[in-house]
Structure formats: C-alpha cells, structure tokens
C-alpha positions as CSV (number, residue, x, y, z in Angstrom):
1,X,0.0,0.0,0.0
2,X,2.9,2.7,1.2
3,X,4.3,1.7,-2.5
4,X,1.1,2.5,-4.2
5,X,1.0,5.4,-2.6
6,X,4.4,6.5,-3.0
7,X,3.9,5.7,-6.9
8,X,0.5,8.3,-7.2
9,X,2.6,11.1,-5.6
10,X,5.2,10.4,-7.7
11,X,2.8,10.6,-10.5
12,X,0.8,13.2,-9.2
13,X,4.2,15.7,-8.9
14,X,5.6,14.5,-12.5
15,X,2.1,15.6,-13.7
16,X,2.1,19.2,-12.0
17,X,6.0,19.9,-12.9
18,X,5.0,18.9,-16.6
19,X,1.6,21.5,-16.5
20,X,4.1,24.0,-14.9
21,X,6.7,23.2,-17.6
22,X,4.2,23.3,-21.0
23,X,2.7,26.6,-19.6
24,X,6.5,28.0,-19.4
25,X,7.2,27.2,-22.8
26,X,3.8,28.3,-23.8
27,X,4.0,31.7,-22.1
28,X,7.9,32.0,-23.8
29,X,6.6,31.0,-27.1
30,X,3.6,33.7,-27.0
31,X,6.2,36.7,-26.2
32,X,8.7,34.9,-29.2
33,X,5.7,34.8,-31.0
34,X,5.1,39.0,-30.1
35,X,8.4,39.9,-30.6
36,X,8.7,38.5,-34.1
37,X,5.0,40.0,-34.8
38,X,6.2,43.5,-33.1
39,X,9.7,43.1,-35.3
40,X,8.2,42.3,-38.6
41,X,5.9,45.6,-38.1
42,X,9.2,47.3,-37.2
43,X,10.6,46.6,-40.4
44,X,8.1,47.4,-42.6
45,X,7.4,51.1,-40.9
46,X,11.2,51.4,-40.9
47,X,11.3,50.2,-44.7
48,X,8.2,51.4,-46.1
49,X,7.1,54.4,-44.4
50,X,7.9,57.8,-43.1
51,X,8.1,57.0,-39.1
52,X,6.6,61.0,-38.3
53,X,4.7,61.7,-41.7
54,X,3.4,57.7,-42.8
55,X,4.5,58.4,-46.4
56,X,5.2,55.2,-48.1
57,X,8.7,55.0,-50.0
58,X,7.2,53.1,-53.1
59,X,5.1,56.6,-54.2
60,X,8.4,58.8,-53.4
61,X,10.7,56.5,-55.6
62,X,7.9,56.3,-58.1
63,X,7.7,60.0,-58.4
64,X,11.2,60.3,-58.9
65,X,13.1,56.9,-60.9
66,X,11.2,59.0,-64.3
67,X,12.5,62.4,-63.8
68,X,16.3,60.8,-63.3
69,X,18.2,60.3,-66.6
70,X,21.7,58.6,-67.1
71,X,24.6,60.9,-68.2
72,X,27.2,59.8,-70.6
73,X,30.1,61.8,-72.0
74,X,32.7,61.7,-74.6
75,X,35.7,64.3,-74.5
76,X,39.5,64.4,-74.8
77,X,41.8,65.4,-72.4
78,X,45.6,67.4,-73.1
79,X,48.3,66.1,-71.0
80,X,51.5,66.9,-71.6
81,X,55.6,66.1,-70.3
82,X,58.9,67.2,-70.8
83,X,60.9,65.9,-73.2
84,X,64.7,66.2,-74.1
85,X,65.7,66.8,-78.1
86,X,69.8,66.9,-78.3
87,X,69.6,68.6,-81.1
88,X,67.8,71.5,-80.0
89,X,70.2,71.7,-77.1
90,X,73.3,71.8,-79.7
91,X,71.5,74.2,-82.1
92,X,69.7,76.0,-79.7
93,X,71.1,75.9,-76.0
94,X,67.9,74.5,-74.8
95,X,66.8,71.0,-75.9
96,X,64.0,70.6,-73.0
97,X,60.1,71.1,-74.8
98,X,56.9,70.2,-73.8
99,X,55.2,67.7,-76.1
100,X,51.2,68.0,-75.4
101,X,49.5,64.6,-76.3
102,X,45.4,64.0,-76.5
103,X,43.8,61.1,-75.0
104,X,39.9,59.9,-75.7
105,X,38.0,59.7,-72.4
106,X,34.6,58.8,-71.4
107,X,32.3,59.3,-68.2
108,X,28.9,58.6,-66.6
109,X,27.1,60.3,-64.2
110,X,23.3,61.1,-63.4
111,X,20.7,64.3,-64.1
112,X,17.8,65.2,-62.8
113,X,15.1,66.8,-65.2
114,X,13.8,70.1,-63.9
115,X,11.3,71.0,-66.5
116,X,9.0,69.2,-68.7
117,X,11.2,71.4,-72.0
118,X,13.7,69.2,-70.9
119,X,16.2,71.4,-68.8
120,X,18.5,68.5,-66.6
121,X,20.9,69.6,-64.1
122,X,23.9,67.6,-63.2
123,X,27.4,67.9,-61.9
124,X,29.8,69.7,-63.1
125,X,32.2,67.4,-62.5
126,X,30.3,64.8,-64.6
127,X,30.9,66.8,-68.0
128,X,33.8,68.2,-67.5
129,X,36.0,68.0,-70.1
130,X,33.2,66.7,-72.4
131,X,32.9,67.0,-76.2
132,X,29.8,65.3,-76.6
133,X,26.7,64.6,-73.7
134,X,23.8,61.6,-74.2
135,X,20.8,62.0,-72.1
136,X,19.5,58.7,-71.5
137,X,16.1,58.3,-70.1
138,X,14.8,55.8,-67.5
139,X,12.5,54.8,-70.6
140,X,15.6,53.9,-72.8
141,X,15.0,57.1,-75.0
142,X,18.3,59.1,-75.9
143,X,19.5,62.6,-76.4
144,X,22.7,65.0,-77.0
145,X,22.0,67.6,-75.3
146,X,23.5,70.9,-75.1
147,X,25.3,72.5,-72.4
148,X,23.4,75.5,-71.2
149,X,26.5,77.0,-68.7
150,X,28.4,75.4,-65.6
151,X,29.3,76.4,-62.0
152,X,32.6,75.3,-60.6
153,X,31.9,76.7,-57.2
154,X,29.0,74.9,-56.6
155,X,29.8,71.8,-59.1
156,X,26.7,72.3,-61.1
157,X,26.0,72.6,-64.3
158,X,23.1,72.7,-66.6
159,X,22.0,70.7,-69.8
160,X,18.8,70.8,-72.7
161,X,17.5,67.8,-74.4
162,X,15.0,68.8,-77.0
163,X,11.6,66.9,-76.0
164,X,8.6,68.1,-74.5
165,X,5.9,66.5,-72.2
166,X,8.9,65.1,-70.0
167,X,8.7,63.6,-66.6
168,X,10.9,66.1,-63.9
169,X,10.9,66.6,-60.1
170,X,9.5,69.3,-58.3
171,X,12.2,71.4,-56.4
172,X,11.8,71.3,-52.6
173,X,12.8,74.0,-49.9
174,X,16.1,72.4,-48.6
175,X,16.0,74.9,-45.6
176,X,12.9,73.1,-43.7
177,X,15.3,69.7,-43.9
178,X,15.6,68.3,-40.4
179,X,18.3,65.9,-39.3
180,X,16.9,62.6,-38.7
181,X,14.3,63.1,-42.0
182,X,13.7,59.9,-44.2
183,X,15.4,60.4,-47.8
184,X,15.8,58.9,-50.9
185,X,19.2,59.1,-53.5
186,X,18.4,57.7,-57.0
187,X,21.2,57.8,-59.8
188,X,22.4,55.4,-62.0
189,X,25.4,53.8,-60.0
190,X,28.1,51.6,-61.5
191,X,26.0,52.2,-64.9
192,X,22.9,50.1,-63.2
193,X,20.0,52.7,-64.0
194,X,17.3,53.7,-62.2
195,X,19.0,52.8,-58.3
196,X,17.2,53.6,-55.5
197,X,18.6,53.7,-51.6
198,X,17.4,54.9,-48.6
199,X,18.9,56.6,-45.5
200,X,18.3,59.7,-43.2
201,X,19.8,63.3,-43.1
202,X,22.5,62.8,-40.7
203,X,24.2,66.4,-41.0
204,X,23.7,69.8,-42.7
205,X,25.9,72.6,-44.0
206,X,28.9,69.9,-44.2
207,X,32.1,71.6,-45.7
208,X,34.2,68.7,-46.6
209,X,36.9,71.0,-48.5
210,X,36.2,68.6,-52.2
211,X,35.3,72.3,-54.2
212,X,38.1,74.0,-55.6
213,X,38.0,77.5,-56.0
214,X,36.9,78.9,-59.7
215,X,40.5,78.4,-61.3
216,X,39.6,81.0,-63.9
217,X,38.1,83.8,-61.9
218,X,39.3,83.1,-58.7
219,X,35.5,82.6,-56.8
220,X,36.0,80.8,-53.9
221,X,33.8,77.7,-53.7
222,X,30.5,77.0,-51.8
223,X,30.4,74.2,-49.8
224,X,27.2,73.9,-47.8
225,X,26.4,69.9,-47.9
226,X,23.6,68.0,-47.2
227,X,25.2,64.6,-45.1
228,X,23.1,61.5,-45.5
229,X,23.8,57.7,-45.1
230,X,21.3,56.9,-48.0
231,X,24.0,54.4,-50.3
232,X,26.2,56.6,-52.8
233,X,28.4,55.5,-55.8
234,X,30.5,56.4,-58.2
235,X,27.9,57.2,-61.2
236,X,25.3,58.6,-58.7
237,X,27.0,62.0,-59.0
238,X,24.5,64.5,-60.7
239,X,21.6,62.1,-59.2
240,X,18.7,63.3,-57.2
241,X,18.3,63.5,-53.2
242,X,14.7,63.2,-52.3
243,X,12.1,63.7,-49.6
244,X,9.6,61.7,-48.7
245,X,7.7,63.3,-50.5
246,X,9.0,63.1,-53.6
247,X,10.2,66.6,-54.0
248,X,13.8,67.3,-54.5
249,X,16.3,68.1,-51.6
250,X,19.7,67.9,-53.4
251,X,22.0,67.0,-56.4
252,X,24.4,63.8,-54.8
253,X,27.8,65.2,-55.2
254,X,30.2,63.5,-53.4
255,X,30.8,60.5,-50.8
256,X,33.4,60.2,-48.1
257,X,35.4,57.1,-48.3
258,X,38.9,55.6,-48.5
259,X,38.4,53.1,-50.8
260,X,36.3,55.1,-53.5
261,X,33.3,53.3,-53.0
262,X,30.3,54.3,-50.5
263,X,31.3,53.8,-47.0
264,X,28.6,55.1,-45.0
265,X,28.1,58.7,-45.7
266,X,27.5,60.7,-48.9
267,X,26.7,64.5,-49.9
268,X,24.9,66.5,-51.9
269,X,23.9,70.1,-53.0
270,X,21.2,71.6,-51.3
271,X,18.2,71.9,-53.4
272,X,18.4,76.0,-52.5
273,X,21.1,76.5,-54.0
274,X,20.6,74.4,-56.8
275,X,17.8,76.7,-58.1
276,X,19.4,79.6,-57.6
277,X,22.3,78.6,-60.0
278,X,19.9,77.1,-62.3
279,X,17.8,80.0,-62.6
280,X,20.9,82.3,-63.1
281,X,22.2,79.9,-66.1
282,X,18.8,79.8,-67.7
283,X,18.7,83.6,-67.3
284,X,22.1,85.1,-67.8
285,X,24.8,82.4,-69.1
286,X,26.7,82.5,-65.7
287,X,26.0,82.6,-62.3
288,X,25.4,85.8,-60.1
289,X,27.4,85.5,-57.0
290,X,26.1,87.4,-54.2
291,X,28.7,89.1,-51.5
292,X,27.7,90.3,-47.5
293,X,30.8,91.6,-47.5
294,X,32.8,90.2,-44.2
295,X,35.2,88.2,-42.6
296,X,33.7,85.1,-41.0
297,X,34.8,82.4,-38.2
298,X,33.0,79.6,-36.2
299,X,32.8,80.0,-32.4
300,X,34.0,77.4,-30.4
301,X,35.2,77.5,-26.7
302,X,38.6,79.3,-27.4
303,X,37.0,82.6,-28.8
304,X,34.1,82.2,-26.6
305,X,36.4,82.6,-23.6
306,X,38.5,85.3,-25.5
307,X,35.4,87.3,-26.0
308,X,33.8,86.5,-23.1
309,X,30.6,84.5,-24.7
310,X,28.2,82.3,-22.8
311,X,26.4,81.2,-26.0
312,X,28.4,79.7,-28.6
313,X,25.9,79.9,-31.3
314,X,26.3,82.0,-34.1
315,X,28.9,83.4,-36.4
316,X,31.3,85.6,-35.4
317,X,32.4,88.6,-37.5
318,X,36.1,89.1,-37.7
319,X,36.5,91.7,-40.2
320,X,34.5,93.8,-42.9
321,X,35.4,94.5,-46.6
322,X,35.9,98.3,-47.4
323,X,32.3,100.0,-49.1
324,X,30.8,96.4,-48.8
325,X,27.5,95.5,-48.1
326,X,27.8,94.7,-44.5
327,X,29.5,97.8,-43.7
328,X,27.1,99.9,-45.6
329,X,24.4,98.7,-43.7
330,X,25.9,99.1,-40.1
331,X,27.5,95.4,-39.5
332,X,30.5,95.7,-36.7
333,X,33.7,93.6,-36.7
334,X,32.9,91.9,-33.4
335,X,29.3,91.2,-34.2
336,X,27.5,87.8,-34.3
337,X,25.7,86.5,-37.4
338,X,22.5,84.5,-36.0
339,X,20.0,84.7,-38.4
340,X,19.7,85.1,-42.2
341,X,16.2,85.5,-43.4
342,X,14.4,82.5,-41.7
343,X,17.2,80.6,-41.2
344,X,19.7,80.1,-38.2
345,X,23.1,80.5,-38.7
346,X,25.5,78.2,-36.5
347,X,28.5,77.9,-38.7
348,X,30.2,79.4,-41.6
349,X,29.1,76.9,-44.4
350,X,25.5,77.4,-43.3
351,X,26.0,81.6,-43.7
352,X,27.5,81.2,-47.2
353,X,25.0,78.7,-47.9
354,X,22.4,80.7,-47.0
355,X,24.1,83.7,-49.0
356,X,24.9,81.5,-52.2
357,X,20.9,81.0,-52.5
358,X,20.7,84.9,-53.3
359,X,21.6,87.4,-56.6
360,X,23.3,90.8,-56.2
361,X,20.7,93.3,-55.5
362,X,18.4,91.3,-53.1
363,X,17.9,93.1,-49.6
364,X,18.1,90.4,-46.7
365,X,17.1,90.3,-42.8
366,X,20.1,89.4,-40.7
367,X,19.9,89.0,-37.1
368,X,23.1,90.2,-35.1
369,X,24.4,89.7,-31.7
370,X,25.6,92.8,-30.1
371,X,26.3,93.6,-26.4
372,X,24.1,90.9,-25.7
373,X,21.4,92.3,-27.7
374,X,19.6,91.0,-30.7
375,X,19.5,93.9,-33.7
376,X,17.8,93.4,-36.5
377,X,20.3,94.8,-39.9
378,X,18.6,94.7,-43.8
379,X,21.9,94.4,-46.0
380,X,22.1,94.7,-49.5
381,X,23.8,91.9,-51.6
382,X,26.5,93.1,-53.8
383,X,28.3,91.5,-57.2
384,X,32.3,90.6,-57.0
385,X,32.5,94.3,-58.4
386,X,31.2,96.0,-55.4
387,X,27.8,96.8,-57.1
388,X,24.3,95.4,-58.0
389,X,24.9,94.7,-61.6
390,X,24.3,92.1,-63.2
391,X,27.5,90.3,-64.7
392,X,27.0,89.4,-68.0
393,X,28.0,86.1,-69.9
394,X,30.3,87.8,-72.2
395,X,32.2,89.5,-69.3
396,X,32.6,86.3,-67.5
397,X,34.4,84.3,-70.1
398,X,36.7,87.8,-70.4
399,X,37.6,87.4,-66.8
400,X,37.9,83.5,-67.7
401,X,40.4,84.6,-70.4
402,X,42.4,87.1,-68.3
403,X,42.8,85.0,-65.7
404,X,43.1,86.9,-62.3
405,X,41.4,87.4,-59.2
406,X,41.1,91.5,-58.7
407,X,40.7,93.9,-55.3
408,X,40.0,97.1,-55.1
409,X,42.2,99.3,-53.6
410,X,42.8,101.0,-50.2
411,X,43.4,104.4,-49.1
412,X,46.6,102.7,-47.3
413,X,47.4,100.4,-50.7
414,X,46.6,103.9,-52.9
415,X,49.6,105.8,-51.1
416,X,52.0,102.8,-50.5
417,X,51.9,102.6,-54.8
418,X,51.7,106.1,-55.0
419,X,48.4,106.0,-57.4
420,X,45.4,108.0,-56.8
421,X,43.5,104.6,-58.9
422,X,44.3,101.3,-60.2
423,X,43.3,97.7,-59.7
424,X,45.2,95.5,-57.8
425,X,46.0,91.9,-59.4
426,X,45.3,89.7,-55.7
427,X,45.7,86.4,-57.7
428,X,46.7,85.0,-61.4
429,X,45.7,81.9,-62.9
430,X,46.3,80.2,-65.9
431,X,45.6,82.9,-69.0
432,X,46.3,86.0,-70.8
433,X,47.3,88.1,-67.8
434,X,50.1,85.3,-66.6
435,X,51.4,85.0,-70.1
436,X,52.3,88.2,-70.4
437,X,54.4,88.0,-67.7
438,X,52.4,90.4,-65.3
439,X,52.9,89.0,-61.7
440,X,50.5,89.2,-58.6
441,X,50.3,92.7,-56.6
442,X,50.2,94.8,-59.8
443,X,48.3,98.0,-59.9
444,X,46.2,98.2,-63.0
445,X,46.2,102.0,-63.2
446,X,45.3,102.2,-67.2
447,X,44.4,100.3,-70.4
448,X,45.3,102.1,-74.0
449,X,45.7,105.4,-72.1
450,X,41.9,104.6,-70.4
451,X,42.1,105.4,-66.2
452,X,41.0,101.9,-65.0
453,X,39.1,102.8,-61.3
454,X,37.7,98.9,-60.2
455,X,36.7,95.9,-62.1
456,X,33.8,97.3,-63.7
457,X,35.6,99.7,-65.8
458,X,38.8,97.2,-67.0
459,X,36.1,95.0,-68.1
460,X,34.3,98.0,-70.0
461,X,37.1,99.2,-72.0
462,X,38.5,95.6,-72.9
463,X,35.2,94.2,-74.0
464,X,35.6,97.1,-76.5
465,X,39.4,95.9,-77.6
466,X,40.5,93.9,-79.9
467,X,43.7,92.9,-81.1
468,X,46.7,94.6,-79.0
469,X,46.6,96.2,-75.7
470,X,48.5,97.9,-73.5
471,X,48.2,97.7,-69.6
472,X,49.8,100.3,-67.7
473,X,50.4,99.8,-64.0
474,X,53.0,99.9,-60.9
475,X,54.4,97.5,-58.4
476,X,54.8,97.8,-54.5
477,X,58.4,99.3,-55.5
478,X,56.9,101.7,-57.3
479,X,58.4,101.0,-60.6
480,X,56.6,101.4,-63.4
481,X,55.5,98.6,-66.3
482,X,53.9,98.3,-69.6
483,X,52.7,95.0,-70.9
484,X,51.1,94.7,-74.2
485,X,48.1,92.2,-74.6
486,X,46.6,90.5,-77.5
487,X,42.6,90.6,-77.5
C-alpha cells in the first residue's frame, strides 16, 4: 500500500512539474511569437514608411526613378611632359620642350530633369572635359544635349535635351530639412539605371573641402552639404536627393570614403542652392554670385572665452570688406551673425549657404548679436564688383580669359603705390594676364591710355578691344611697367 502510494505522488508531482513546464514554454513561445510579430511591423514602418509623416517609399521612388536620366560623355583630355631633343640643345642651348598629347575619355554620371522642355541639371564634374553629352532616359530614350553654362563653385552645371511633355521633379525648400528626415538618392550607380537607396539626413551645412576655387576667376567655392547615409556610388554623382515626399532636396555630389566606393556617408547640393544657379544659367549664361561683405569664423570655446561669450551659437564677425554690403548697412567687426532670413546661422558653411541662394541686389534680414542684444540689420547683396549689376556672360568668359582674381584698392594700398587709382591683381591663374608676364600685386592703373578705377571699368574698356593692348600699372616698388596684350 505505502508503494502505491508513494507511486500516485510520484505521478501526481511529475504531472504538476509537466503543466508547470508546458505553460512555461507556452507563455515563452507567445512573447517569441510577439516579438517576431512587433519586429516584422518594425521593419516594414522602418522600410516602407515615413516613421513622423506615414509616407510610403514606393510613391516617393515612383515620383522620382522617371525624372532621373543617365549621363554619358565623350571628350578628350591634353596632358602633356617634358621631353629632351639633343639637337635642340646643340642648335639651340635648350633641348627641353613640352610635347602636349590627346587622350579619348569617357564618363557617366546622373541628371535630374527640372522642367517638362527638358532642362537637366547635373554635376559639373560629370561633364567636365566633355565634347559630346547623351541623355539617357529611364524609358531607354536618348538625347545629345546641349550645355546650357556650368558652376565650378557649386559643381553644377546645366544641360537641354529637346523633347517636351517630359517627366521632372518638383524642387523642394532644402531649408525646412531636419536631421533625422527619411530620404531617398536615385542615380544610376556603376552604370545600373534607375538605383534607389534609402537613409536619413545625418548632418547639414557639411564643408568637406572637395570644391576648388573657380581656377579662372578666382570665386571661392561654396560648400554647404547635405550629409546622409542613403547608399552613394560612383555614377550617382548628378543624381537626385529626395524627400519623402518626392520633392527634390539635393544634387548627390560627393561620398566620403577611403576606398572610393560608398562607406557610410555621402553629400549632396542643397536643393536652395541648386535653383538659384539654375535659374541664373537659364537667365544670364553664368551665375550671379552674391557678396555680404565680411570676414567670418566659427565659435568654439577658445574665442568664446576670449570674447567673453556664454552662448556659442552663431557666427562671429572678424573683419569687414571696405564700401561692402555689411558695412554699408551698419554690420560691426565683433558682431554675431544668427539669423539670415528665416534661417539660423550656427556655422560658416551654413551663412555662405544661405548667402549662395541669393543674386546681387536682393535686400536680406540678418539678425546680429551685439552687447548681448539682438538687432535686427537689412543688407544689400553686392556683385564681385562692389555693385548690383548684373554680370553678363560675355564678361565672364573675359575674366575667364584674363585670368586673375582683382581687389579694389585701399586708401593705405593707394599711397604705399603712389596712385590715386588702379586695380590691384590679388591672384593669377592660368591665361592672358600670366602670359604676359604680369605677376600678382600689380596695380592696374590704365588700359590704352583709359584710367581703369575697379573691375567694372577694366572689363568696360577691354570688351571694346580687340587685337593689341596695352596695360599700364605699378608695383609695391613703385616701378613702373607696360605689358602689351593680345585681345
């Protein structure tokens, strides 16, 4: 009996410890079972839809893949190397020449169509160097298209197909970007067409020091980048950054990588800016640069303390141009640069971001920081000349041709040369002006006999030259040249 016993309470505890154990795993599969349920509706927000606006991808790519065409160029490029010829050195006393030699080259980039006349916007960096551009469309049609003008300092230029009725993307306002907002890149990447990724703004107003200056005029370059982690690849370049939307945000320019290939983060224009150049291409043939006039340099803890500055927001103004805009308009050195129009200023590439979306002439609101007070300024925009004018094509490709970067002169630089006007040569690069053998620091004073007083007026009398010129102008030594100049 005691063994029968024992044998039921045996039973009787195997049975409970077995109930106890099913409704363990039962309980343990449920929250596996919630988890992968609760996961899988993770993913598909996180892949499908805008987490704070519930916008689905599929209609933002769908919007887009049309209005992105494939860029193909053909072009040659000069190279040349120094080569020794004995017999020039025996005839001659020199036997070293440069031999100049041509090689075919080809490239591929993206576009994105702006307009349904077919006006495509691009790199410039994508058709550089280019004899000969095909548009090809996500719909296999193709196009040469004609080069409309290009922007080294933002690395943008513009392109025409001739069709009509084309699909394009609407331009978005790149300002109202947030960091953490859902985008989309599409481009054509390692020649595969109509590529789309997906990633999030993770930074804005990046300068990542990739834009040279203008070599020919001497502009210094705008770098105000948009930072995502959306995937990026060589032949994206020219491609389209968009929101969720649909609506464009940027032109993919660049990626930041050792090995060439995405790794992790790329850049591109902001859509702003990309208007504004547009617009000026279509209108006038070359970009219309617009100047504030100052000195500029980020705060961090170092001036903060120098200056005595709680806040370190801002932009801190370290020195004015003479008769610019900034000093017209009541701008101190020592003042801090907050606000441009609607838009907070925290850093330098963000103020000439801001600044690069805007032509000579326009009046804009900036917000200052002065003895701990905020003043509201309204500064007029000027040209590279010191005026609101707008700089034609023509006069352009002559500063192209010459070659130089100019500055007007001080009151202190007007005694030291002993001139009462003149034009100062700041920087040469490759043209006219360097061939002649004129060197940098020389005072333009006149051109055939004509008084030359700032850029405006050099590029007034040589636009009416042609053939032979002669420049008249001093040095710091106060010496005297003439250099004659073949128009």
């Amino acid at each position: 009996m005691k063994k029968l016993l024992s044998q039921f309470t045996i039973a009787l505890l195997g049975g409970i410890v077995s109930l106890g154990v099913y409704k363990m795993i039962e309980k343990d599969s449920t929250a596996k079972a919630n988890l992968e349920e609760n996961t899988k509706t993770t993913l598909v927000n996180l892949v499908g839809t805008s987490p704070d606006a519930g916008t689905n991808y599929v209609t933002a790519a769908e919007m887009s893949v049309n209005g992105v065409v494939h860029v193909k160029t053909e072009g040659t490029m000069v190279y040349s190397q120094q080569e020794f010829d004995p017999f020039r050195e025996f005839f001659f006393g020199d036997g070293s020449y440069e031999r100049k030699f041509q090689q075919p080259i080809r490239g591929a980039g993206s576009g994105v169509i702006l307009s349904d006349d077919g006006y495509i916007v691009t790199n410039n960096h994508v058709i550089d160097n280019a004899d000969e551009i095909n548009i090809t469309l996500n719909n296999k049609k193709t196009y040469k298209a004609a080069l409309i003008g290009t922007d080294p300092t933002t690395d943008l230029a513009l392109l025409k197909i001739e069709e009509e009725d084309l699909p394009y993307i609407d331009i978005g306002n790149s300002d109202q970007l947030r960091i953490g907002e859902w985008v989309l890149a599409v481009g054509n990447p390692f020649n595969l067409t109509s590529t789309v990724t997906a990633g999030i703004v993770s930074a804005k107003g990046r300068d990542i020091n990739i834009l040279g200056n203008d070599p020919f005029t001497g502009l210094s370059s705008i770098e105000s980048f948009i930072q995502t982690d959306a995937a990026v690849n060589p032949g994206n370049s020219g491609g389209a950054l968009v929101n969720t939307q649909g609506e464009l945000i940027g032109i993919n320019s660049a990626i930041k990588s050792n090995t060439g290939s995405f790794a992790g983060y790329s850049f591109a224009i902001p859509a702003n800016i990309v208007k504004k150049v547009v617009a000026d291409l279509k209108e006038f043939g070359t970009v219309q640069r617009a100047f504030i006039g100052i000195q500029i340099r980020n705060i961090d803890q170092e001036l903060a303390d120098d200056i005595k500055l709680d806040d370190l927001n801002g932009v801190y103004v370290s020195g004015l141009m003479e008769n610019g805009s900034a000093e017209e308009a009541g701008i101190k050195e020592g003042d801090i640069v907050v606000k441009i129009e609607d838009l907070d200023v925290n850093t330098v590439t963000e103020l000439q971001g801001k600044i690069g979306s805007y032509r000579p002439g326009d009046e804009v609101a900036v917000e200052i920081l002065r003895d701990g007070k905020i003043i509201e300024k309204k500064i007029m925009l000027k040209n590279m000349d010191g005026n609101t004018a707008i700089i034609k094509d023509d006069q352009n490709q002559l500063r192209k041709l010459l070659g130089a970067k100019f500055a007007l002169l001080t009151d202190e630089q007007k005694q030291s040369y002993k001139v009462e006007n003149g034009l100062m040569i700041e920087e040469l690069f490759p043209g006219k002006l360097k061939n002649a053998g004129i060197r940098e620091s020389f005072v333009i004073t006149h051109v055939d006999n004509q008084m030359i007083k700032d850029e405006s007026s050099l590029m007034e009398v040589l636009e009416a030259k042609s053939g032979g010129v002669l420049i008249q102008g001093v040095y710091a030594n106060g010496k005297e040249y003439f250099y004659g100049l073949g128009m």
